[in-house]
C-alpha positions in Angstrom: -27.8 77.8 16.4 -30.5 77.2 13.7 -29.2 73.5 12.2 -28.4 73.7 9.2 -28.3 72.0 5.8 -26.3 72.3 2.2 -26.8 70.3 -1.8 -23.4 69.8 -2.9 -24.0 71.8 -6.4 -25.0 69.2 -8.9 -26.8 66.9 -6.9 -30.4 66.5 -5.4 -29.6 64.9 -2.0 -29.9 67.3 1.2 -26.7 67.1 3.7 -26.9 68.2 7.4 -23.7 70.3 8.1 -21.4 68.7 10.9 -19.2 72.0 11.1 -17.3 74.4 9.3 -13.7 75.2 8.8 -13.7 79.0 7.7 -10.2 79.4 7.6 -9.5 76.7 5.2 -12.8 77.5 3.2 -14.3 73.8 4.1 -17.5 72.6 5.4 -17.8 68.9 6.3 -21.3 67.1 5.9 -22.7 64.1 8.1 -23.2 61.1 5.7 -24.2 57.4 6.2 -20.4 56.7 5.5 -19.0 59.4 7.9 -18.1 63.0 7.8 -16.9 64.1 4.3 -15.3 67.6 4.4 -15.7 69.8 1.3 -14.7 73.0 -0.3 -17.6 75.8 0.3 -17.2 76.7 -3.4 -19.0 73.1 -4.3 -22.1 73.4 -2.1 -25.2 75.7 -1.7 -26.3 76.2 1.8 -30.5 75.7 2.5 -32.1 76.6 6.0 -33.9 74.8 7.7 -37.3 76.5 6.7 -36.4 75.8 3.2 -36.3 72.0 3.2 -38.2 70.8 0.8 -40.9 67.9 1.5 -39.5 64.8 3.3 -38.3 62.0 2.2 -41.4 60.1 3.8 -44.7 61.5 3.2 -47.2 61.2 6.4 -49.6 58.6 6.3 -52.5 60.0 6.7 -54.6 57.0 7.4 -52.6 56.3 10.7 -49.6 57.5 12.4 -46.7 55.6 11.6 -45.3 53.1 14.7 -42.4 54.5 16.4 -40.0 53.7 19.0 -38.2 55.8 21.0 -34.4 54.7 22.0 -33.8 58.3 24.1 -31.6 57.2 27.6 -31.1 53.2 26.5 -27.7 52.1 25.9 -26.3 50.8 22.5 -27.6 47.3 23.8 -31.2 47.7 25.1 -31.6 50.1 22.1 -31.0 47.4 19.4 -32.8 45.4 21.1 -36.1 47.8 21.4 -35.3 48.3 17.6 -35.0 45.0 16.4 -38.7 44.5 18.4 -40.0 47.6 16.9 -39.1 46.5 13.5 -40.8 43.0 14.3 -43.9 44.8 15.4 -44.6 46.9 12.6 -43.7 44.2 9.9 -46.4 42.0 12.3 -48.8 45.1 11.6 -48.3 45.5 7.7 -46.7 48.8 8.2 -43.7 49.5 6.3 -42.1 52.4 8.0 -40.8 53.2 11.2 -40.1 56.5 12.8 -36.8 55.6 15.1 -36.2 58.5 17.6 -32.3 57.8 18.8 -32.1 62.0 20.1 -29.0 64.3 18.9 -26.3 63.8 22.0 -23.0 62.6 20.4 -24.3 60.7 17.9 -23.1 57.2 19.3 -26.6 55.7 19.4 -27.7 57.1 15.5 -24.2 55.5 14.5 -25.1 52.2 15.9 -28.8 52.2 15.0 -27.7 53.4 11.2 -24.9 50.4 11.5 -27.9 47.8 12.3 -30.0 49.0 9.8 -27.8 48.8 6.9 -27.1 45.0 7.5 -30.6 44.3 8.1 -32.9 42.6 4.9 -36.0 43.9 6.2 -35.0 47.6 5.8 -34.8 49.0 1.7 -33.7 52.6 2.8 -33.7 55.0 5.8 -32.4 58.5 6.3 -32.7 61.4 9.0 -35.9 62.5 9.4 -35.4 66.3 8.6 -39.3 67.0 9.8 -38.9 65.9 13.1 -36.7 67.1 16.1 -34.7 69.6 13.5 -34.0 66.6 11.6 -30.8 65.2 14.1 -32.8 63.3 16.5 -34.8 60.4 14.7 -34.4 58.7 11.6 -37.0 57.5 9.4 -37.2 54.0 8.0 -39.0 52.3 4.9 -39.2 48.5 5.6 -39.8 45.9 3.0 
């Protein structure tokens, strides 16, 4: 299934869908709080080929550093963050491209739960241009 994405009406921010509830005419969104069901009457739906540009524009003068936390457990993958960040702070770089993968979403929870408690990090969000925007998260560093 093509993911999927919706703007509750009234608002700029892009949601991805978690699931929908047709019989109770509900669709409930993945945010940095949790899940938040809402009534389908409040939201438009986009595809995925309409997504406007990302949050993060390339940098075209070099790649931005990465890491990559696929098969690690909540642990090691902390850990490989918290070096990553390190790193590219070391470098002058201010972003980071975090690849955590889609599976059940333990490792994004824990990686989002680090970042927003870490001083180095002004704002992150999923990184809708890469791995059909589930898999990786993006993150602008101070």
């Amino acid at each position: 299934m093509e993911a999927r994405f919706l703007r509750i009406r009234g608002r700029e921010r892009i949601y991805p869908v978690s699931r929908i509830n047709a019989d109770i005419n509900e669709v409930v969104v993945e945010t940095e709080l949790g899940d938040l069901p809402l009534p389908m009457t409040s939201v438009d739906f986009i595809a995925l080929d309409e997504l406007r540009t990302p949050m993060f524009q390339p940098d075209e003068s070099a790649a931005s550093p990465q890491v990559d936390l696929h098969g690690l457990n909540v642990e090691d993958a902390l850990s490989e963050l918290e070096r990553a960040i390190e790193n590219a702070l070391a470098a002058g770089r201010n972003k980071l491209l975090v690849i955590h993968g889609k599976g059940s979403g333990v490792l994004r929870q824990a990686v989002w739960e680090w970042l927003r408690h870490d001083p180095r990090v002004s704002r992150f969000a999923l990184d809708y241009a890469t791995l059909d925007g589930t898999g990786a998260t993006r993150v602008q560093l101070v």
